[in-house]
C-alpha positions in Angstrom: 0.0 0.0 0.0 1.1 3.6 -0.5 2.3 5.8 2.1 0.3 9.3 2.6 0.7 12.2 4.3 -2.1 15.0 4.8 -2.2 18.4 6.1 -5.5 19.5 7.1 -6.7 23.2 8.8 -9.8 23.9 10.5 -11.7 27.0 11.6 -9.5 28.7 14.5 -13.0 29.2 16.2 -13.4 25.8 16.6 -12.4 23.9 20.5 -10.6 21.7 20.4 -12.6 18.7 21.5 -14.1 19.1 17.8 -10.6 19.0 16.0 -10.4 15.7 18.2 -13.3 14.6 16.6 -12.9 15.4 13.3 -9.6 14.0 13.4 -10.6 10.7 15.0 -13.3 10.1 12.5 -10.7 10.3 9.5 -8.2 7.4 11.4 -11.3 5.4 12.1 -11.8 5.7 8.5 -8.5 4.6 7.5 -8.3 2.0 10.1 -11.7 0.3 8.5 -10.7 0.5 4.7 -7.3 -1.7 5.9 -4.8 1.2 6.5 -2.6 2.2 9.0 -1.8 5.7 11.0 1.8 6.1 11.8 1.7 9.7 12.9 -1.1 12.0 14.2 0.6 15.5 15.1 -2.0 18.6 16.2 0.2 21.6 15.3 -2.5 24.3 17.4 -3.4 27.3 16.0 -1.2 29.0 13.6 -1.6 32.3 11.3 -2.3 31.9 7.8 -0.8 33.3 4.7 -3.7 35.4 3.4 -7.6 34.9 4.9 -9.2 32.1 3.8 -13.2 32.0 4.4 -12.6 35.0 6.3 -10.3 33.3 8.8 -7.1 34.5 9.7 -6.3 31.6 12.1 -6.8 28.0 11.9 -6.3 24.4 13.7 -3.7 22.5 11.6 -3.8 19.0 12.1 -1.1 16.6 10.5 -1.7 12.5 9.5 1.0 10.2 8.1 -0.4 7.0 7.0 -0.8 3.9 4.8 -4.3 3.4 3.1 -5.6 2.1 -0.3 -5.7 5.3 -2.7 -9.5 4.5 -2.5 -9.5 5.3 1.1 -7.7 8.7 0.1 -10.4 9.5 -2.0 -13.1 9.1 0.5 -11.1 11.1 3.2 -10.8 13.8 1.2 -14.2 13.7 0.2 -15.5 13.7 3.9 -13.6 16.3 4.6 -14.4 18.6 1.4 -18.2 18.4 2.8 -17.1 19.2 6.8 -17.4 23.2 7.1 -14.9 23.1 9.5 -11.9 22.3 7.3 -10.5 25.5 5.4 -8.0 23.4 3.3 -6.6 19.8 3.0 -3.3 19.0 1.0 -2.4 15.3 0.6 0.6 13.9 -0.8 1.8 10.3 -1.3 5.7 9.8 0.1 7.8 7.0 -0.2 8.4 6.0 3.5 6.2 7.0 7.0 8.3 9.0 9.1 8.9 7.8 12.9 10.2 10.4 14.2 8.9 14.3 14.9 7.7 16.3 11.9 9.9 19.6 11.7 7.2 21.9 13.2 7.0 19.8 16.4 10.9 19.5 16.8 11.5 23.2 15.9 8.6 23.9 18.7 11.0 22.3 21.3 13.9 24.5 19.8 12.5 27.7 20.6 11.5 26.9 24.6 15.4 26.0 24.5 16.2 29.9 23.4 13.7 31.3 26.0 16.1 30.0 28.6 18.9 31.9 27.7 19.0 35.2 29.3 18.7 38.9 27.6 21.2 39.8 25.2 21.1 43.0 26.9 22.4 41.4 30.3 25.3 39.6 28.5 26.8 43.3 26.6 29.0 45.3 28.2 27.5 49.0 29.2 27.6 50.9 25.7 29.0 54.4 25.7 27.1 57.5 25.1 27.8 59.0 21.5 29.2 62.6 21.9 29.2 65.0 19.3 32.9 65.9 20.6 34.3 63.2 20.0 32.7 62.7 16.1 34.5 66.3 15.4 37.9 64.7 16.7 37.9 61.9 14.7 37.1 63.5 11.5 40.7 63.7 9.3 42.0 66.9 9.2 41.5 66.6 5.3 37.9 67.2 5.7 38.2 69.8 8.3 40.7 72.3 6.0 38.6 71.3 3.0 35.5 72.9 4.1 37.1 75.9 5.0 39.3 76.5 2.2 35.3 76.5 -0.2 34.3 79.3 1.3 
């Protein structure tokens, strides 16, 4: 069987408990036509590129899995007629990943830079810019220049 991997967003206004839903009626779909879910990732809400159905937020919800292409057909179909679902992108790969999808992993790499502490603490106290001292380090070619135009 071919390996699958779909992308789905929902209405941001949506809870939760009904992304849950939707989602778990789509792998009990897949588990009765003979396939199998490897991955289920919920990504949460995320902003969107441009508004779609005049939503600038939405639930994104990712499945890998390996189902008959009929079964595709019939997922995507349910979940063209749910009102819930903004957009759906499905694509066949050639293996089922085990392991985090880059969104989740890169969502653990940023909690790792909220540790660190302000860049501000780690500088050293900057000194004030003084007019003085720009007029000092001007070359003395500039300086006799502009008074030799006049």
């Amino acid at each position: 069987m071919p390996y699958y991997e779909n992308v789905f967003i929902a209405r941001q206004d949506i809870s939760s408990a009904q992304i849950e839903t939707i989602t778990d009626s789509m792998v009990t779909l897949i588990d009765e036509t003979g396939g199998r879910v490897s991955r289920r990732e919920y990504w949460g809400v995320r902003s969107l590129a441009y508004r779609m159905k005049k939503n600038k937020k939405g639930h994104y919800v990712l499945l890998n899995f390996e189902a008959p292409s009929s079964t595709v057909l019939e997922m995507e179909r349910q979940m063209r007629l749910n009102e819930d679902i903004l957009r759906i992108l499905t694509i066949k790969t050639d293996d089922l990943p085990e392991e985090p999808s880059v969104v989740m992993a890169n969502r653990g790499e940023r909690s790792r830079y909220r540790d660190r502490p302000e860049r501000n603490e780690e500088r050293a106290p900057r000194r004030p810019d003084s007019t003085e001292d720009a007029v000092a380090e001007k070359p003395a070619s500039e300086t006799s220049s502009e008074g030799e135009s006049a």
